[in-house]
Structures are given as structure tokens and as C-alpha cells.
N, C-alpha and C positions, 0 to 999 in steps of 0.2 A: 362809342363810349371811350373815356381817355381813359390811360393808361394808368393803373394801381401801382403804388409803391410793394414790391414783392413780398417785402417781409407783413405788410399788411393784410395780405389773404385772409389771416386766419379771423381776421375783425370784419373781414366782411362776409366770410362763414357765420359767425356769431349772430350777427345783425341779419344775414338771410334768415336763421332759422327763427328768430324772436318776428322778425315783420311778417313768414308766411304764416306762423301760428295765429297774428293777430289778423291779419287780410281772411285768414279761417273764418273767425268769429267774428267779425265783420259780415260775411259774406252768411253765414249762418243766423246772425243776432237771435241766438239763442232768448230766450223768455228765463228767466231766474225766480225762483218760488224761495225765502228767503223763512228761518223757522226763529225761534224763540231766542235763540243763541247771537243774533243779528248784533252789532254793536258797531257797523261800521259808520260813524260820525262823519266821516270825510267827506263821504260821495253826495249829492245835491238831495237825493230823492230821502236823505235821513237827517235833512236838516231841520224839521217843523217845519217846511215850503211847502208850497204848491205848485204845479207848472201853468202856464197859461193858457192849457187848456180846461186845465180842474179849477185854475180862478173862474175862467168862465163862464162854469158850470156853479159855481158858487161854494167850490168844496172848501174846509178849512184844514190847517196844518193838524195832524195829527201825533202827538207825543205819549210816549209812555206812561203812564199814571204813575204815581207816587204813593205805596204801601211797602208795610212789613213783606220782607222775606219768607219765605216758608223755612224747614226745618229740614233741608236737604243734603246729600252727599256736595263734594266740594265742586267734583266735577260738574252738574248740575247749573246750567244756565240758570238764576231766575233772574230775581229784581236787579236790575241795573239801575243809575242816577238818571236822571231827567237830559241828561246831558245826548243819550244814547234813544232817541225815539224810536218808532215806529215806520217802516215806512210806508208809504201812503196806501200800496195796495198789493196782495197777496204777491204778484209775479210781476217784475221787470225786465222790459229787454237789456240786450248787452249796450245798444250804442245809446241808451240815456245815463247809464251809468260813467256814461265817460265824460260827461259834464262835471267833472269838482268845481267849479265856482268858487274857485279858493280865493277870490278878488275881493265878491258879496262875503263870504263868511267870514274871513279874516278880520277883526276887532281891527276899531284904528287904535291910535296912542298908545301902541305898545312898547316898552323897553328895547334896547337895543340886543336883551337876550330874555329867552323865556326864564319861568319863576317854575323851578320842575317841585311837584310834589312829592313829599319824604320817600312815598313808595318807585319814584320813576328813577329804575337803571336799568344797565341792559349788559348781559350775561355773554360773555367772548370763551366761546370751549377753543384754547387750542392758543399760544405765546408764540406759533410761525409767523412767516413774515404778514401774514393776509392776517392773524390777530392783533400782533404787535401795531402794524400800519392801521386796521380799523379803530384800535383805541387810542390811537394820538387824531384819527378824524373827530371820534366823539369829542375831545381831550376838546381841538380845538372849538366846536361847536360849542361848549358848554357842556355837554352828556353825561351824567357819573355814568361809570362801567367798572364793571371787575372781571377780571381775566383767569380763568382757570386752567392750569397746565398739570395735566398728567404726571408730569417728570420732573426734573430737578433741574433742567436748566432752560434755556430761551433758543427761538430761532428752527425748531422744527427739522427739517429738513433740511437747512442750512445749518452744518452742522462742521466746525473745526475742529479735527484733534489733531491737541498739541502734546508733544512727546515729552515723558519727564524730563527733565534736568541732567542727572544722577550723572552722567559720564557727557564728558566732549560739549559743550551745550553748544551749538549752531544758531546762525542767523533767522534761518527758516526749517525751524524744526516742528513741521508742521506737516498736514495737505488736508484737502476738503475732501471730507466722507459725500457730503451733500453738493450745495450749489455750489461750482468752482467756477465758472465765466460766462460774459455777458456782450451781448455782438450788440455794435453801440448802431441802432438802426431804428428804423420810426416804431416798430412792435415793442422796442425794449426804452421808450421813449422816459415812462413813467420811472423806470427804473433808473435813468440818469438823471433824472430828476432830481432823485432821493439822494442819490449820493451828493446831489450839487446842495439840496439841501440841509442833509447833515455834513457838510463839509469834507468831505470822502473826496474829492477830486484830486488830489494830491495823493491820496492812498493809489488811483487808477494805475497800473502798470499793462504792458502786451500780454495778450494773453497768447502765446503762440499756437495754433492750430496747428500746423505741419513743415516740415522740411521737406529740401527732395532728398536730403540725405537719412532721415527714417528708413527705418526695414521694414520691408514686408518679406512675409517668410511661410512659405507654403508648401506641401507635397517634400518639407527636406532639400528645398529650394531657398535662396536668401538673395533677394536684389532690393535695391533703394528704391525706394517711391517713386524719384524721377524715373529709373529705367522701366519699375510696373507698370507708369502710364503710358510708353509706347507700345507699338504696333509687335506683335511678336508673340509665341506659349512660351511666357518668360520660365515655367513654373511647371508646367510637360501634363497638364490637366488633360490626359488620355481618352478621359470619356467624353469628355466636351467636343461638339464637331467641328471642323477646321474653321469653317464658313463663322461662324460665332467667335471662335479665337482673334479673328484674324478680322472682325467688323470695324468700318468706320462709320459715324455720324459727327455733323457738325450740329455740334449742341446751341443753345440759343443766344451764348455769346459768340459765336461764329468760329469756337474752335473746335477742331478736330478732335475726336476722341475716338479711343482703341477700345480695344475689349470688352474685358464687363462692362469697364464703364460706359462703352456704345453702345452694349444688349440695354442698358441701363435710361439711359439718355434716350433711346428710339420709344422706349414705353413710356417712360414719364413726359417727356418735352412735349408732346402734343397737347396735355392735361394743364400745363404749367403756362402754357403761351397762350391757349383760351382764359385761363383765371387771368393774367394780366390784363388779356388787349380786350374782353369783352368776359367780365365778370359773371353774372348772371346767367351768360349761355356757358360758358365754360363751368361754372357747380352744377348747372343742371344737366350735363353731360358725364361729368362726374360723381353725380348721384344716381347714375342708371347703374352705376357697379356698388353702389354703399354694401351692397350686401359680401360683396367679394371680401377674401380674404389678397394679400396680395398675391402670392401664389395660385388661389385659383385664379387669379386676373390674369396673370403674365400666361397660365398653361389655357385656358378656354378661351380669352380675347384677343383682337389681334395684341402683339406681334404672334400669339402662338406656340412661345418657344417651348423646347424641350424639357421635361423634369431634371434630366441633366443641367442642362443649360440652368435652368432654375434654380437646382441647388447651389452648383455653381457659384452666382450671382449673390445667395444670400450669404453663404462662409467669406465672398469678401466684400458685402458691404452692411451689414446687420449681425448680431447675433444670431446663434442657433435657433432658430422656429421666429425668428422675426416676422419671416414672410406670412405667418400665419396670424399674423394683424390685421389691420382692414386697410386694405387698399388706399383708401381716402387721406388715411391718415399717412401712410406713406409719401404721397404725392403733399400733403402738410407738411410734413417736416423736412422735406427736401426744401425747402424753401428758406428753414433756419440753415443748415449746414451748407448750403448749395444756392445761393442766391444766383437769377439767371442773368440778370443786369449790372449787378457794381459787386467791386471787391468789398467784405463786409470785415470793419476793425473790430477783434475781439479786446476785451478788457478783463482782467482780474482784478482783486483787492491784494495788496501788500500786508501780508499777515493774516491772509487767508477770510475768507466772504464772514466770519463770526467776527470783522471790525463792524460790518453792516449792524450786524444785532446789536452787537454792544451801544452801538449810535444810537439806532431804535428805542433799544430799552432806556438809555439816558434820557431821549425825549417826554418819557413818560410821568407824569406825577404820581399816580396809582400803578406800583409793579403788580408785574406779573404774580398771580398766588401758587406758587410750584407745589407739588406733593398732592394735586386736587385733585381725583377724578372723579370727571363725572360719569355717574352711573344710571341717570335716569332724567327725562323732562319730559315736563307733565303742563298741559293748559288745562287752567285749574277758577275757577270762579270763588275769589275770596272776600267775606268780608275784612276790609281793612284792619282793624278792631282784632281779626288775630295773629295778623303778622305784624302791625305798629298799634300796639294799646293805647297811645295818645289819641289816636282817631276817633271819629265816631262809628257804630259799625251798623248802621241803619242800610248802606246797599251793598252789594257787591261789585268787585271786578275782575274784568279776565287778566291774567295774572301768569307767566311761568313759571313754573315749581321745576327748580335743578336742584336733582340733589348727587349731594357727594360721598364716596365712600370716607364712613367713619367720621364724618365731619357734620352730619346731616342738611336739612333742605333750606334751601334761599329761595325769595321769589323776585321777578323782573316783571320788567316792563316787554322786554323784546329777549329772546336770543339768538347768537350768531351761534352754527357752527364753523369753524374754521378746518374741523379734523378733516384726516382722509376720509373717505367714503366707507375705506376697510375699515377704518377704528371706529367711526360714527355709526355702524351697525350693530358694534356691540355695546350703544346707548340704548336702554331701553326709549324710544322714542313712541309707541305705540298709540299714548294717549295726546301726540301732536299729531293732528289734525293734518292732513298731506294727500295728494293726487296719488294715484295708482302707481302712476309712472314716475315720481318720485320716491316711493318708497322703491318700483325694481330699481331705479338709479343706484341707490343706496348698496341695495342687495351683489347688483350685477356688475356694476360698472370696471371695466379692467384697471389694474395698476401693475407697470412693468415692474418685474424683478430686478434688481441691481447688488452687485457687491463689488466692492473697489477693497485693496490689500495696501498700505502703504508700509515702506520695510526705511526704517531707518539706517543708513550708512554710514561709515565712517569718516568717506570721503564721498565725493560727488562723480565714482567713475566711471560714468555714461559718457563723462564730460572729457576724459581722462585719457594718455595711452594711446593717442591714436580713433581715438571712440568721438565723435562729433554729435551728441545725443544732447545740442543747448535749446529743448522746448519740441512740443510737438507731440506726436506720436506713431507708434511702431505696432502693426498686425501683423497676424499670424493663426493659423489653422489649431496652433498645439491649445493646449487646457484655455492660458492666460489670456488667451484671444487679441488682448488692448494694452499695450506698455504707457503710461503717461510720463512724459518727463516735465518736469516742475520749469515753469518759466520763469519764477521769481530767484534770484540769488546766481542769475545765472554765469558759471565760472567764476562762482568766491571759492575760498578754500575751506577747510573743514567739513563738517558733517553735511549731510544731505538725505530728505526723501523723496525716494523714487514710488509710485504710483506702480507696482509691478504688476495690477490686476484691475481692469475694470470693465466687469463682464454685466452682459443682458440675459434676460430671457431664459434658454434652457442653459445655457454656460452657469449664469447666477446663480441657478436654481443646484447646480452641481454641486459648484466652491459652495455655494451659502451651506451644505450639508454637512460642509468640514469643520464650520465656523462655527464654535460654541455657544458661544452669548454676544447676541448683537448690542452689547449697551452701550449707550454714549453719557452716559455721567458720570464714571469713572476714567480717573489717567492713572493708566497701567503699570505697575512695574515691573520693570527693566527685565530685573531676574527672576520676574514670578517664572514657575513651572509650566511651563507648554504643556496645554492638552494633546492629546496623542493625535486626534485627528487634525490639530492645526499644525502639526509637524507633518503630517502627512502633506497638507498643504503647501507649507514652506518647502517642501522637497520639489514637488510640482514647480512651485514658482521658481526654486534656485534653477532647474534646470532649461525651463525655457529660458530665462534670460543667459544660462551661461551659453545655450543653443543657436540665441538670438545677436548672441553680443563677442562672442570669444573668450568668457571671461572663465574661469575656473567655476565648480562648485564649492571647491575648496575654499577659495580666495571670497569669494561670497558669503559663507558664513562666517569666516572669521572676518568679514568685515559688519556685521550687522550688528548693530548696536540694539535695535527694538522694533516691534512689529506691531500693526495694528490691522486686522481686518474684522470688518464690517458686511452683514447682508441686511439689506432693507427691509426685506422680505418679512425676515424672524424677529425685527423691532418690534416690539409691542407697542410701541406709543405712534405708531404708521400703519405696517402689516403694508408696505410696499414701497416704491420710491417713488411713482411717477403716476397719471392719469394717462393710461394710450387708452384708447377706445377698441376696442374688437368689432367686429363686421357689423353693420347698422345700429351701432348703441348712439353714434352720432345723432342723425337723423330720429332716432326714438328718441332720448331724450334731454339734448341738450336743452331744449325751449324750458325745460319744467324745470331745471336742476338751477337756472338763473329767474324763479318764482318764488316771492315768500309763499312759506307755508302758515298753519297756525293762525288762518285769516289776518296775515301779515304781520305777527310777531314771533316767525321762527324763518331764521335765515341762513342762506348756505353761501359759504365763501370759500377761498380758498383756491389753488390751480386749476382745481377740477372744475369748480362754477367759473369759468372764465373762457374769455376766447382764446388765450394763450395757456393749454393747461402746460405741465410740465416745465415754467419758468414762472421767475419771479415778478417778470411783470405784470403776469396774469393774475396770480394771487394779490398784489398790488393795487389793480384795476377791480378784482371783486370785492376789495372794502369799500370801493368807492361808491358802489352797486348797491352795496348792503345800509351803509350808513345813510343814503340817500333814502331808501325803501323805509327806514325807521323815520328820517324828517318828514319825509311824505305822509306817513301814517299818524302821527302824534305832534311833527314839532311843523305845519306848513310855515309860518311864519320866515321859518329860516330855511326853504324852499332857494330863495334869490342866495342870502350872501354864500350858502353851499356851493351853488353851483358855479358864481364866480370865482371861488376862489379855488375850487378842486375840480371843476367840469364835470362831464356825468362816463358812465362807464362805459366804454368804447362798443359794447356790447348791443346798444343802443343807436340808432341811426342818426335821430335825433330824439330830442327833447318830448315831442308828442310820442314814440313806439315809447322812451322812457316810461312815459306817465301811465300811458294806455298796460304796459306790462305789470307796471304795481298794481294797477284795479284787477288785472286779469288773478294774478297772485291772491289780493286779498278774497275773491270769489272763486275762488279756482276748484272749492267743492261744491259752490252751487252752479258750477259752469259744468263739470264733469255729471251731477247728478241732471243736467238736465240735457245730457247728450252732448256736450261742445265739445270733449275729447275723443 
């Protein structure tokens, strides 16, 4: 097998798990018994046809009759239009269903864009980048849409705050709570796309990753990054055995490394050089551990090592309980920050990643509706007649009913959700129609903790004094774990903010206890009153950095002009920063979580439905997933110009798992009721 681009792995994780589910049911071809509620139009055997074995036979096309309605609840499948037959016989298998015949059924002499009826749009929960990007696809298609956002302002988890005014105003009085950089490599493709197409290329600056003159500072110990990476107990880690302090491996660009990062490198490198040079047997080697956490991989598999050794290992290269993630996903994301084959360019935005949004949202004809939440979606069977009175109201249609607090219910054609998984469980979703394993998705699926502190200065003096802190960052064992220094403005003069915090996991979950109110719609002022625990805070952070740095506590607070921090966690419009996976939720459910529900008008986008969760490209890539799965379902006609002009979502291998995965989606409760799950 030839050799995968690295950053690529995780798209062909994606695509392994969407083609073995289908090769399943394939392999299965389940029989589908199909009830009252049936209205899918698309597929061949609901078009009034026959196959050519029933012409044979002399059967004829069978369609729905045409009568009055009964007098029923809304939910309540009955009469449908003529348009929605019958199909021909009680139970179908799966692989006649995959015949759409979109060639025969498709009308000629049609317009170069559909003619959508008053009732067709299609409902966007959620203004991040995976909604803002899905409704400039409709935008372009033709699609009405409306966009509902919880909060007050755009961009989701791309999130810039910018520091009042009020004293000293700075060039870059700013830093990203949310997405702050983006490693310009074939995974983060879509994503330089976007900037190319809203004209962002000019905003592009370096995003500096590291120095060797960074600190690391451990045990009361303080050396430069360069001298941590050699050979040596730079740092007098007493419990750790010699043999481990003192390891070499040559990692798989053929250099040498010491210490952890050799305990590091001898576990991951074997996983990482199978995924490249022979894909398929390398995931399926590292799907024999899905179930591990990394710690119990590193203590029960080879190499082995010691629970020392192991702690070790995660205080310097994770956050506190990182190791307690699933393995899989570790050996993942070493691949963003650690690529084994080329040096990877980082890129940032000038004026912080909310130039991104604000570009997004200009593209838009229909803004975002801010102040909406939704609180409930409902697939609902209406007649038209009481949601548009012009109509006539002789049939019914299926229909979502989102409704919003205090604003009451709207109804669609389709809806996307964009939220987290955390916010989207406290949608009442109950009467959307959904696979088992998409609702545990829902329920279970992890989201990393995160809180980042940014402290405004007076001056910039990391920079300063002898202090060579231009980009990068500095670890360390104490509270603050992660110092970031800002790479944009690097060595102007005046004001500055420094990133004095940016902690994971159980660190997060610490600081985030101190942190009052996680809100991002207000900019603070200057002199408001310090809560008592974020001064506690602030005392924390003055001192590791004067610990870290030389610099006084003294001289630190009288140099602070404003403060801002942030926990993910305690956001109510998230309830987390990131999609990490925890031991086997990969494996369980990623296939279903890239499935419409709602017999294909309720859809899930966003990082987490993607193969890159936890970046923007992925959320990117999941509108393209989504929008497609609504043309498939309602618009085929515009099936071609879609996909030339946007391609289809990387998640897909090609074009047939594509198609085959929407049928599977639209059936996917008569696939599970009849065993194929």
C-alpha cells in the first residue's frame, strides 16, 4: 500500500468506520418491513415502479390512494400526497434499496435551480463555524435557512476577546479564548481554503509553536526546552528509574530522542509507522486496544512501563488525567502536534481567529438569529393549511417543529444540529426519530475540559529585560501547567497579552472552579470588582510566572492592566471545549453520529460529527456532509452542480459509501428494527 499523507490518518479512520458498517449490511442484507409513516420518495422501490421481475409477473405500480385525512394528533403519520406511494411489498432488502435511479426519476427541462415551496427551509441550531459554513452552502445552492444561536454573538467556540479600551490601548489587545492556530497541511485543507476564499491570506501570520529558549520547569527545577530534550534527569525525577531517564530511541524521522520523550516515542512509533505505510493493518492493530485507556496501555501492553514511569510521562506531555483517554485517540493526535515525516507550518489570524467569523457572517444574506434557544424538535406530520393558511390543507407532511424559548414553534424542511453533543442533550429531542446509538452518542460522548486566563500588561515583558519569551510556549508541573506567548506584535512596544493559563483535563477542571462566570458576550471592565476566587486565581498565576520568569509579584500586578478568564466547561452555550473520545466510544459510535436521523431530516454537524473532531476543519467538512444529505434527500437535481463545486465530505471514500450512507441514515430505524445494528 503506498504511503498516506500523516495528517491524513484521521480521514481514513472516518472512512474505515463508515465502509465497515456498510460492508456489515451488505454482508447481512437485512429484509426491511417498512410501516405507515414510509415517505421516502427517493429510493426506486417508492417510485410507482416495478422491477423486472414484478413486470414479469405482470404486477402493476402501486401508489397511495387519495382521501381525506382522519382527525388525528399531529404526530400521527396518515394521509400523505400521491407524490409519497406505497411500496410494492411488505419487506425490502437492504441492497435493492440502494438502487436511487436518480437518472429515470429526475424530470427533464428543468430550471437551472429548483422552485422550493413556501414551506421548504431548513433550521441551523448553532452560528459556529460548522453553522455559519453550512448556511452560506445552502446560501449558495439556493436553500432558504435560518440560523438559531443561543447567545449573542457568532463563531461558537471560535471565540476572541478583545480587552476594553479604557487605559494604554495596544495593537493586539486581544487573545483567542477558542480556536487560536491552524497547521497548514492536507487535514486542515478546507480550512485554507476558506481563508483563501474570504480573502484572509493577508491576515495569515506564524503561528510560533516553540523555542528552544522556552522553560520548562519542574520538581523546582527550570531549564530551556533545548537542554530538556537531551540526554540527562535534567529535573532530579527521583522516582523514575535510571534506565527510563536515561532512554534513547530513534523516532521515525531518524532522530534521537531522550527521556520521556523516548518512553514516548518507543510506545507510539510502532502504531504511527503501521497507519502510514499500510493503513488498514495498522487501525486494525490499533483497534485491538480501543478499549484501553492510555495508561492502562502503556502499564498492561508492551513496553510495560511503570506507573511511575507513567505518571511521569503524562505531567510532561498532557494534562493531569489525560492518560485516562483512550489510547487511540492519543496515538491521533500525535499526529497533529507531532507529525512523523515533514516539518508542519503553523498559521494564525492577525487580530485574532473572530476575523474568520466576522468574514463568515458578511458572506451571509440571512444573519444569524442571536437570543434563540432552542428548546425542543419535534417531527411532526402537518397539514400545510396550519402553518401557511394560503395552502390548501387536504394532505399532510412530515415537517420539524423547533421550538424556541419564549419566541414559540417554527417548522422546516430539515434540521441541522451544529451544537455540542453536551448542549444538544438538553434539546428535548425525544420525538426525533434516531438509532440507539445515536442517542448514547448524544448522552455519552466525551468533551475535554479547557480554561485559558489571558492577563493584560502594560508592556510586553516576556519580551523584555533579558527575557526572550517572542512565541511559543513554556511548561511546568505548578497550578498553570501551559504559559502561551502571543506570536502576533511580536516585540512592538506598549501593551501586551500574555496567555498565563492554558490548562486541560483535571488542571481545567481546578482553575475552571475559581472562574466565576464563563460568559463570552460581554467586555469587561477594567475596574470592575474581582471576585474573591478569581483573585485567588490571579495570586496562583502571579506566582508561577514570577517562578517561571524572575520577574517580581510585585512588578506583575502593578503591571496588569485587565484580566480575562474563561472555562469551557461552565459555558452554557458548549458545556465543554472539545470532542476527545474516551475508551471505545470511537469505535461504537462514530458510524451513526455521521447518519441523518429523523428518516433523513434531522442532522448532526459540527467537530464531533467529523473526522477531524476538535478543529475547524472538521466542523467545515461536516456541512458539507450535511448539506449534501438534505440535496440527496429533497433537492437530487442539484446532486451534480454540489458536488463539483464543494466535493463531498472527506468522511466518505468515495461517492458510492457517500450515497450508500444517506440510504443507510434515511432507514436506519428500519435497519435497526430488523437486526442490522
Amino acid at each position: 500500500m503506498t504511503d498516506i499523507e500523516s495528517s491524513d490518518i484521521r480521514t481514513k479512520v472516518a472512512q474505515y468506520f463508515v465502509n465497515k458498517g456498510l460492508q456489515e449490511l451488505h454482508s447481512k442484507n437485512p429484509r426491511i418491513k417498512f410501516g405507515d409513516q414510509t415517505y421516502h420518495r427517493a429510493i426506486y422501490q417508492f417510485q410507482g415502479k416495478v422491477g423486472e421481475d414484478e413486470q414479469a409477473q405482470g404486477a402493476q405500480p402501486k401508489l397511495r390512494g387519495i382521501q381525506e385525512p382522519a382527525q388525528d394528533a399531529e404526530d400521527t403519520p396518515l394521509d400523505l400526497p400521491p407524490i409519497f406511494p406505497h411500496p410494492i411489498s411488505d419487506q425490502v432488502p437492504w441492497s435493492n434499496l440502494l438502487d436511487l435511479d436518480r437518472d429515470r426519476r429526475a424530470p427533464r427541462n428543468l430550471p437551472d435551480r429548483p422552485i422550493f415551496p413556501p414551506w421548504f427551509s431548513v433550521a441551523i441550531i448553532g452560528a459556529g463555524v460548522a453553522g455559519l459554513r453550512t448556511a452560506k452552502l445552502l446560501q449558495d445552492m439556493g436553500i432558504p435557512y435560518k440560523i438559531f444561536e443561543a447567545s449573542d454573538r457568532p463563531g461558537g467556540r471560535v471565540f476572541t476577546y478583545e480587552f476594553a479600551q479604557s487605559q494604554s490601548p495596544g495593537k493586539h489587545d486581544y487573545y483567542d479564548v477558542g480556536a487560536m492556530r491552524f497547521p497548514d497541511n492536507e487535514a486542515n485543507k478546507k480550512t485554507f481554503e476558506l481563508f483563501e476564499e474570504l480573502g484572509l491570506e493577508s491576515k495569515l501570520i506564524k503561528y510560533v509553536m516553540g523555542r528552544d529558549d522556552n522553560i520548562r520547569y519542574y520538581n523546582g527545577i527550570e531549564k530551556t526546552a533545548a537542554v530538556a530534550s537531551t540526554a540527562g534527569d535534567h529535573f532530579k525525577d527521583e522516582i523514575v528509574p535510571e534506565e527510563y531517564l536515561n532512554k534513547e530511541f530513534v523516532d521515525l524521522r531518524g532522530k534521537t530522542v531522550y527521556g520521556v520523550n523516548a518512553c514516548t516515542a518507543q510506545a507510539y512509533d510502532p502504531f504511527r509507522k503501521d497507519l502510514i505505510e499500510n493503513f488498514d493493518k495498522g487501525w486494525e492493530e490499533l483497534m485491538k486496544y480501543d478499549w484501553a485507556s492510555t495508561r492502562s496501555y502503556l502499564a498492561r501492553e508492551k513496553p510495560n512501563y511503570p506507573l511511575s514511569v507513567i505518571h511521569w510521562m503524562e505531567t510532561r506531555n498532557s494534562g493531569t488525567g489525560g492518560f485516562d483517554r483512550a489510547f487511540a485517540e492519543a496515538i491521533l493526535d500525535s499526529f497533529e502536534f507531532n507529525d512523523p515525516r515533514k516539518d508542519v507550518q503553523w498559521r494564525c489570524l492577525e487580530g485574532g481567529s473572530k476575523m474568520l467569523i466576522d468574514a463568515m457572517v458578511a458572506q451571509l444574506k440571512t444573519k444569524p438569529s442571536y437570543g434563540h434557544q432552542v428548546t425542543a424538535v419535534k417531527l411532526v406530520y402537518k397539514k400545510l393549511s396550519e402553518s401557511f393558511p394560503n395552502l390548501p390543507g387536504r394532505y399532510q407532511f412530515p415537517l420539524m417543529k423547533v421550538s424556541i424559548a419564549g419566541k414559540g414553534d417554527e417548522y422546516f424542511a430539515h434540521v441541522i444540529s451544529t451544537s455540542t453533543f453536551a448542549n444538544l442533550s438538553t434539546i428535548d429531542t425525544e420525538r426525533v426519530p434516531m438509532t440507539y446509538k445515536q442517542r448514547q452518542a448524544i448522552r455519552t460522548l466525551n468533551y475535554g475540559p479547557a480554561v485559558k486566563v489571558g492577563i493584560r500588561f502594560k508592556t510586553r515583558w516576556w519580551e523584555q529585560d533579558g527575557l526572550t519569551q517572542r512565541g511559543g510556549s513554556s511548561y511546568t508541573d505548578r497550578p498553570s501547567r501551559t504559559i502561551v506567548y502571543p506570536s502576533a506584535g511580536l516585540g512592538e512596544a506598549g501593551p501586551g497579552v500574555l496567555m498565563a493559563t492554558y490548562n486541560w483535563h483535571q488542571d481545567a477542571n481546578r482553575f475552571g472552579a475559581l472562574i466565576e462566570k464563563s460568559d463570552w458576550s460581554k467586555q469587561l471592565d477594567p475596574n470592575r470588582k474581582r471576585p474573591w476566587s478569581e483573585e485567588i486565581l490571579l495570586d496562583q498565576l502571579y506566582s508561577d510566572l514570577s517562578t517561571l520568569h524572575g520577574v517580581s509579584v510585585k512588578k506583575l500586578r502593578e503591571d496588569t492592566l485587565d484580566y480575562h478568564a474563561f472555562n469551557w466547561y461552565h459555558n452554557p452555550f458548549t458545556k465543554g471545549a472539545y470532542a476527545h473520545f474516551a475508551p471505545g466510544q470511537f469505535s461504537t459510535f462514530f458510524e451513526d453520529i455521521v447518519l441523518p436521523a429523523a428518516y433523513g431530516r434531522f442532522h448532526f454537524a459540527g467537530e464531533v460529527a467529523s473526522a477531524h473532531h476538535a478543529w475547524v476543519a472538521g466542523a467545515l467538512d461536516s456541512a458539507v456532509r450535511v448539506v449534501d444529505e438534505i440535496i440527496c434527500w429533497d433537492l437530487p437535481i442539484l446532486i451534480p452542480k454540489f458536488r463539483k463545486e464543494f466535493g463531498r465530505s472527506v468522511v466518505f471514500s468515495d461517492e458510492k459509501s457517500a450515497d450508500e450512507q444517506f440510504v443507510r441514515g434515511v432507514f436506519s430505524q428500519e435497519l435497526e428494527e430488523a437486526g442490522a445494528y
